[in-house]
C-alpha positions in Angstrom: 14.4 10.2 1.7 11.6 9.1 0.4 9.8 5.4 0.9 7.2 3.1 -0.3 5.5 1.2 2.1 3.2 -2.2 0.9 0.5 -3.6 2.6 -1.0 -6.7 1.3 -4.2 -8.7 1.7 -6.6 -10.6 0.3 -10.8 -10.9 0.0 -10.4 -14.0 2.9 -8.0 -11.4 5.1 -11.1 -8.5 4.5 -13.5 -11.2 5.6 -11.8 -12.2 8.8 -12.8 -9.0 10.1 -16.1 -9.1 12.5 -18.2 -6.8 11.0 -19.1 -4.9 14.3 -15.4 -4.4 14.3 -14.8 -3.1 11.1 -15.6 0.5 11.3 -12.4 0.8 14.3 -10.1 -1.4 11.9 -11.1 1.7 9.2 -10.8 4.6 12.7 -7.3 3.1 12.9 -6.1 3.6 9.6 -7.7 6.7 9.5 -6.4 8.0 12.3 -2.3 6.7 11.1 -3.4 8.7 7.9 -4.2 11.7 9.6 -1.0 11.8 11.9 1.4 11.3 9.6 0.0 13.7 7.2 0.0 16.1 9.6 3.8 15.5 10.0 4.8 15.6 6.8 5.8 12.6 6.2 3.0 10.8 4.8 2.8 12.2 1.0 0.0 10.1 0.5 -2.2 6.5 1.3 -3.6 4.8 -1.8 -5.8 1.3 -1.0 -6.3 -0.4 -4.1 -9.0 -2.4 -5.7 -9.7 -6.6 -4.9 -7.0 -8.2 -7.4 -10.1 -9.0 -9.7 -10.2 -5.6 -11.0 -6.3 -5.8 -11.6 -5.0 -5.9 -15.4 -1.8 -6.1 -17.4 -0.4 -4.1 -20.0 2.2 -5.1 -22.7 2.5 -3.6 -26.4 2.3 -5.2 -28.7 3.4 -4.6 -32.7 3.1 -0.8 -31.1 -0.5 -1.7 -29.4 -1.4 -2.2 -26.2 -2.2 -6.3 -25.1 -4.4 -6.4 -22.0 -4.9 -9.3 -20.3 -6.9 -9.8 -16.4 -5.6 -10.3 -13.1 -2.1 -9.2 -11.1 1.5 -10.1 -12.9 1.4 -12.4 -10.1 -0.6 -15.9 -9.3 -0.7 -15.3 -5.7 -3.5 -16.1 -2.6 -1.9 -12.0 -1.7 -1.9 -9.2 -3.6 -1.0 -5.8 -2.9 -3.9 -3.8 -1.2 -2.5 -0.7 -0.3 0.4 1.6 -0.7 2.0 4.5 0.9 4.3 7.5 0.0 7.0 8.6 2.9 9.4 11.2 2.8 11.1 11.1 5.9 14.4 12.1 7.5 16.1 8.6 7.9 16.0 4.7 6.7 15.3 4.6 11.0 12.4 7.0 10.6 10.7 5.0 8.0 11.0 1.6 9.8 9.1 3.3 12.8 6.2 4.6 10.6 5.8 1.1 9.1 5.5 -0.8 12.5 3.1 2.0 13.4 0.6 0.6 10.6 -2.5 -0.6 11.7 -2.3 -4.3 11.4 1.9 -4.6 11.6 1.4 -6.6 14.6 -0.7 -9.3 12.2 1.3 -8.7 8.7 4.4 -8.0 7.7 4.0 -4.7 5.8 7.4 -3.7 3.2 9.2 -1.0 3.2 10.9 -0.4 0.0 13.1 3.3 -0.6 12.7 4.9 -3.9 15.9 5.1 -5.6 14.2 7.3 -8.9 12.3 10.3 -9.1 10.9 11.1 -12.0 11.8 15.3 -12.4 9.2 17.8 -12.3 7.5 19.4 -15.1 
């Protein structure tokens, strides 16, 4: 079963950090990566860019319409995401609360209903 898990944040959140602590905070997440890849269950960890950088994307008259910022007006955004395939709904809940930062923020947990097929 597979799983997408959302963690989101925001440039005050990033600030909060004491810099002298801010290399372990990056150690931690590292470190989830690395376990969970090694498992199997992590297909992949993706942090985004600061919600500046974000942009949306209609057509329109068959031409794409950009416009700035997230679909959302929000103080969050979303910062980082992350691919499970796991065993069990059970499974997944346990990787989530094993996030770095889980004990702060509440991080989603959404299961993927679709898959596109491959090519």
């Amino acid at each position: 079963m597979k799983y997408l898990l959302l963690i989101y944040g925001n440039q005050e959140k990033w600030a909060s950090i004491p810099p002298e602590t801010f290399s372990a905070e990056v150690a931690k997440q590292d470190a989830f990566n690395r376990k969970y890849k090694e498992t199997g269950e992590l297909l992949g960890a993706y942090g985004l860019s600061d919600a500046v950088a974000a942009r949306q994307v209609t057509r329109v008259a068959g031409a794409p319409a950009i416009t700035d910022g997230p679909y959302l007006e929000t103080k969050e955004y979303i910062a980082s995401f992350y691919l499970l395939d796991v065993a069990s709904d059970e499974r997944a809940l346990e990787i989530a609360a094993d996030i770095p930062w889980a004990d702060k923020d509440p991080v989603e947990l959404w299961p993927i209903l679709h898959e596109a097929p491959e090519a």
